[in-house]
N, C-alpha and C positions, 0 to 999 in steps of 0.2 A: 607374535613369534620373534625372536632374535631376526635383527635381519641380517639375511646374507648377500654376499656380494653379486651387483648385477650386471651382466652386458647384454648386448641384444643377439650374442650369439651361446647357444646352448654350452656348457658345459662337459665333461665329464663328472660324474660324479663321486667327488673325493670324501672317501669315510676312514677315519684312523680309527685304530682300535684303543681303549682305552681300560686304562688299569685300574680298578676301584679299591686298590690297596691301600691309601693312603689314612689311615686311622684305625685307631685300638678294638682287636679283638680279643674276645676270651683266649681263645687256640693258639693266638703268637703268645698271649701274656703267658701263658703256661710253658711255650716251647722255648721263649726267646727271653724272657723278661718282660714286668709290668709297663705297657705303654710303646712296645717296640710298635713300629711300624719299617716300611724301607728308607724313609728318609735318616733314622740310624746308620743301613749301610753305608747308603747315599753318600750323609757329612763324612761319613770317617773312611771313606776311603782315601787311599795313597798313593801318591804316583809309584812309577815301580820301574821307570826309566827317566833319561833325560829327554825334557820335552813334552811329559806326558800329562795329559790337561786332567788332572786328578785333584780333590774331588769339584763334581761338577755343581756348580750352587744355582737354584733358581731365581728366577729373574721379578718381576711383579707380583708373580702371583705367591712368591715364597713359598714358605715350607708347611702348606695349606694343611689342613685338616679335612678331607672327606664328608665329616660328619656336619659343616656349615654349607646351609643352602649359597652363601656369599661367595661363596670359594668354585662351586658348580655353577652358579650362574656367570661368574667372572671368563672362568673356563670356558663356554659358549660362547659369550660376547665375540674373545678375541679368535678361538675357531671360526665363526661367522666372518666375520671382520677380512678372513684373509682366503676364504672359496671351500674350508671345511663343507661338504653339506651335513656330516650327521657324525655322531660316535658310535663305534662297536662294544660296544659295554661288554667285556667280559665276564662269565657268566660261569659258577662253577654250583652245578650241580650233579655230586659226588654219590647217588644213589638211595634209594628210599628216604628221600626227601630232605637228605643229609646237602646242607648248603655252607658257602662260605665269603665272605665278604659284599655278604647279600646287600648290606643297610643302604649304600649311597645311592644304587639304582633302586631300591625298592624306595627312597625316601622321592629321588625325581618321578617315581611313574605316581604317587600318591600327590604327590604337591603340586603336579603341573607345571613343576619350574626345574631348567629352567625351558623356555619355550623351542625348545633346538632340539633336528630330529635326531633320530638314534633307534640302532638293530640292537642285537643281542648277539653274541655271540659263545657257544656251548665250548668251555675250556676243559674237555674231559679228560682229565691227567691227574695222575697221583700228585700228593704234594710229597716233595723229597728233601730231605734237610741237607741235600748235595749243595746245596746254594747260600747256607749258612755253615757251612763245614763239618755238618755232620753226613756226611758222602753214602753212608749204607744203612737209615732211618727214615725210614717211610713215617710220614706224620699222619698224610690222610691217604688210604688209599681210593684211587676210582671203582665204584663198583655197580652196576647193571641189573637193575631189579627186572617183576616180573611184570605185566602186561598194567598190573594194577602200578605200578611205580611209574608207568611210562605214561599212565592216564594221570596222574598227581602232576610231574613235570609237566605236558600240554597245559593243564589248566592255571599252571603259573605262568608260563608262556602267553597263553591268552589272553590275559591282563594286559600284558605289554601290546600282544598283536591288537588288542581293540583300541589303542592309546591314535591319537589324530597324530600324533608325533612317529608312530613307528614308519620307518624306512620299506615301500614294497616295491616290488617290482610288477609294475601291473594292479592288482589286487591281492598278490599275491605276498605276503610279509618275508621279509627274507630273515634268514636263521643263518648266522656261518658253525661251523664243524672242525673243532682241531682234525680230531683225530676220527674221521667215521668210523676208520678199518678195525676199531677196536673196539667197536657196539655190536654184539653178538644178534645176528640177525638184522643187521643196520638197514638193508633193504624194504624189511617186514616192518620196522618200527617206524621207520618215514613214511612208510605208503600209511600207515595206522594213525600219525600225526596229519598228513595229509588229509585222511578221508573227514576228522576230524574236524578239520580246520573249512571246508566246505560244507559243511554241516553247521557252520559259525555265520556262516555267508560268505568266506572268501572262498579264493578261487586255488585254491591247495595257498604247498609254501617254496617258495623259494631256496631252497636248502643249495649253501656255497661249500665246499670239501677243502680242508688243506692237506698235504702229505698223500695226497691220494693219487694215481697214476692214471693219465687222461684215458688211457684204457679198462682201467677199471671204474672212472665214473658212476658207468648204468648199472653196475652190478650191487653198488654200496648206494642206491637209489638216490644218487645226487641230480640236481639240475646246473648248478656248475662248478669251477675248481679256481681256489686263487692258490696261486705263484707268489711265494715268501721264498725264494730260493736265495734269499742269506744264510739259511742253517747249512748250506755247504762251508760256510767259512767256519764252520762250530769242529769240521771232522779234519782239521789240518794239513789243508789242499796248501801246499807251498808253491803250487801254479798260480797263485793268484800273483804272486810277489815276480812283478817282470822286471823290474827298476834291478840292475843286478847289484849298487849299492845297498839297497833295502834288502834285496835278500841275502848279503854279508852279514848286513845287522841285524836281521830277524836270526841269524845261524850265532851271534854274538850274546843273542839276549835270551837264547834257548840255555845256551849253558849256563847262564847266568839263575835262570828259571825254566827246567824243563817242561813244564807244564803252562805257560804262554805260550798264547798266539795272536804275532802282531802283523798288518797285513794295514797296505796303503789304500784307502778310501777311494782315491782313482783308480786305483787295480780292479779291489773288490767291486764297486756299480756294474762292472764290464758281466758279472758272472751274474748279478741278478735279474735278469732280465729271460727268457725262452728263447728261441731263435723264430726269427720271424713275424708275422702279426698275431694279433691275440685272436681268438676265435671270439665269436658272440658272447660264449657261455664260458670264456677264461677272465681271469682279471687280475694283474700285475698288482708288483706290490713294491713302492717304492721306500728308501730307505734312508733320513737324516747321518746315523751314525751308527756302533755300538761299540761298546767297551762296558763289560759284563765286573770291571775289579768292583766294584762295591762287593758283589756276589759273590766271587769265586777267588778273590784276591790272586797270587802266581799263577792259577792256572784259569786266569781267563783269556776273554778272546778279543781283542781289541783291532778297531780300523782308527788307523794315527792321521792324519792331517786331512778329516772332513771340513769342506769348507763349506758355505752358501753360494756359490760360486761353482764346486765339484755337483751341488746338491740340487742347484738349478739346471745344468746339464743334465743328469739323471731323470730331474723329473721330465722336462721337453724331449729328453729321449722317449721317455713312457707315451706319451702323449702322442707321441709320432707313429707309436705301433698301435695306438688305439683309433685314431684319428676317423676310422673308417666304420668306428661301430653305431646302431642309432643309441641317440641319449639315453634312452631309459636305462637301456641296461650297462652303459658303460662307467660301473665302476670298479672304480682306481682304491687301493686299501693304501694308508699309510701306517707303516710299523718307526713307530708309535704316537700318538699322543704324549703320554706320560710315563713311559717305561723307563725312570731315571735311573732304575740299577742294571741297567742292561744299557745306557748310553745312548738309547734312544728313543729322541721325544723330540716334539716341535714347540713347545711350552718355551718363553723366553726364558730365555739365562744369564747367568751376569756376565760373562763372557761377548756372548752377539745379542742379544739383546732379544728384539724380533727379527732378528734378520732372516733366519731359515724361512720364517711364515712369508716375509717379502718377498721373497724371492719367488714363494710356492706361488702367491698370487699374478707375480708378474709372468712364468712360464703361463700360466692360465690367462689370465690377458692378452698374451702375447699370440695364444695356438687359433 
C-alpha cells in the first residue's frame, strides 16, 4: 500500500474529494467538442482583474490524463506523502444504470492500483451547461429509478465496498450523499442499501449527507452530515468582505462585471466553519481556495489572496474543533483534491508548488 504518513499519535482522518473528470468522453465530445476535458477551461481562462492569479497551471503532475494508471498512482504517492488518508471518488450515477465519468475509478477498483484508500461518493445532480455558458441546457438530467434500479446501483457499489482499500467506519463502508433530500423516499432506500449490505457481511453503511439540516438528518435515514459551508459564498453574502477597502473594491469591480464575486480568503475561512465543536457524527470541511472563472468566466465567484499560511490557520482551526472526537470517526473532508475549475485543489501548481500539502501536514504534526 502507498504509504502514509506516521506519528505515534492518532490522526484525524483527512479525505479530499476527488474529480474524475479529467479525460475524454463521448458526452463532452458531443457537447463541447472532440477531446474537451476541464483542463480546456482550466488553460484558457483569464484574469478579469488586477492581481488576479488567472489561469491556474499545474505543478508535477501537469495536465494529466485520467485514463493512465501513471498519473493515478502519482496522485496517491504525493496524497500519502503529506496525511491524505484516502480520496472520495465522485461518483455519478444518473439513474437506470445511466453513469458518467465512470472509467478512472472503475479502472483503480479493477487493477488494484494504485494501493491508497478511497470511499465513493454519490454526486446526484443534473449536469447543466450553466458552467460552460450554456446557462438553461440540461445535458444530463438526475433521475430516480424503481426498487430494481436501486438493486443495480448497491451491486455496483458492492464492488467497491468489498475492495480491502475501501474507507469504513467500523465495518461499516462509508458512502457520502450530495444531495439525499432529493432521493424520493431517501429514508426507504438506505435502510433497503443497509439491509443489503449486512446481508454482505458488513455491518450496514455508513452514509454522510451534504446540504441536509442537522435536524433533518434521521428523517433522510443518514448516520452523519459534512459541513462544506463555502456555498454561502456562491449566494453573494457581501458580509464576508470586513476589510472596508476590499469591499470598495468588490462595489468597483461589480460595476465593472455585475455578475462577480470577489471576497478575501481571510474573510471567507471565518464563515466555513459551524459554531462550536463538531459533534461525533458531523464533519467539517476545510478549504485551499476557489475561483470558479475557468467555469463561469464574469460571473464567477472568486476568494483573492489565499495563502499557505491563511490555509494553515484554517486547517488548525479545524483541528481544534475536532480535537475531542475518537479517531475512527473523525473525519475531516478537503474540497478538493483536483477541482481545478472551481480553484480548488491541493495538487501542486506552478505558482506554490507543494506548499498548501506542507503546510496541511505540518498543522497535523503539529495537533
Amino acid at each position: 500500500m502507498v504509504k502514509t504518513s506516521t506519528s505515534s499519535t492518532p490522526k484525524p482522518r483527512i479525505l479530499a474529494y476527488y474529480l474524475p473528470q479529467y479525460h475524454p468522453i463521448q458526452e463532452n465530445d458531443e457537447w463541447w467538442g472532440k477531446g474537451f476535458t476541464e483542463w480546456v477551461s482550466v488553460a484558457s481562462a483569464k484574469p478579469l482583474f488586477k492581481g488576479h492569479e488567472q489561469p491556474k497551471i499545474p505543478g508535477e503532475l501537469g495536465f494529466y490524463d485520467l485514463r493512465l494508471e501513471e498519473s493515478r498512482i502519482a496522485q496517491a504517492e504525493i496524497a500519502a506523502k503529506y496525511g491524505v488518508e484516502g480520496f472520495c471518488y465522485w461518483h455519478y450515477w444518473l439513474g437506470n444504470g445511466k453513469r458518467l465519468l465512470e472509467r478512472p475509478f472503475n479502472e483503480v477498483l479493477e487493477s488494484g492500483k494504485p494501493d491508497f484508500p478511497f470511499c465513493l461518493g454519490w454526486a446526484n445532480h443534473s449536469w447543466k451547461g450553466v458552467f460552460f455558458g450554456a446557462k438553461n441546457q440540461t445535458l444530463v438530467e438526475q433521475t430516480y429509478g424503481d426498487l430494481k434500479d436501486h438493486q443495480e446501483h448497491f451491486d455496483y457499489l458492492l464492488k467497491a465496498f468489498k475492495d480491502k482499500r475501501y474507507i469504513k467506519l467500523g465495518n461499516k463502508p462509508l458512502l457520502y450523499i450530495y444531495k439525499a433530500q432529493d432521493i424520493p423516499d431517501c429514508k426507504k432506500v438506505l435502510d433497503f442499501w443497509r439491509n443489503l449490505a449486512i446481508k454482505e457481511g458488513f455491518d450496514g453503511i455508513h452514509f454522510i449527507g451534504e446540504n441536509v439540516k442537522p435536524a433533518d438528518r434521521e428523517k433522510y435515514g443518514l448516520d452523519g452530515l459534512a459541513f462544506p459551508r463555502h456555498r454561502e459564498i456562491e449566494y453573494g453574502d457581501t458580509d464576508l468582505i470586513t476589510n472596508k477597502y476590499l469591499r470598495f473594491i468588490y462595489h468597483k469591480i461589480k460595476k465593472i462585471a455585475p455578475g462577480l464575486k470577489v471576497y478575501n480568503y481571510k474573510d471567507a475561512i471565518k464563515t466555513f466553519l459551524k459554531p462550536g465543536e463538531y459533534q461525533h457524527n458531523e464533519y467539517p470541511c476545510i478549504v485551499p481556495g476557489w475561483d470558479t472563472t475557468p467555469r463561469l468566466g464574469k460571473k464567477a465567484v472568486i476568494l483573492k489572496d489565499s495563502t499557505p499560511e491563511l490555509f494553515k490557520q484554517h486547517v488548525k482551526e479545524v483541528l481544534n474543533r475536532v480535537s475531542h472526537k475518537p479517531d475512527d470517526s473523525n473525519f475531516i473532508f478537503i474540497k478538493s483534491w483536483n477541482e481545478w475549475a472551481e480553484g480548488n485543489y491541493m495538487e501542486p501548481d506552478w505558482k506554490n508548488g507543494s506548499k498548501y500539502l506542507e503546510v496541511l501536514k505540518e498543522a497535523l504534526d503539529e495537533q
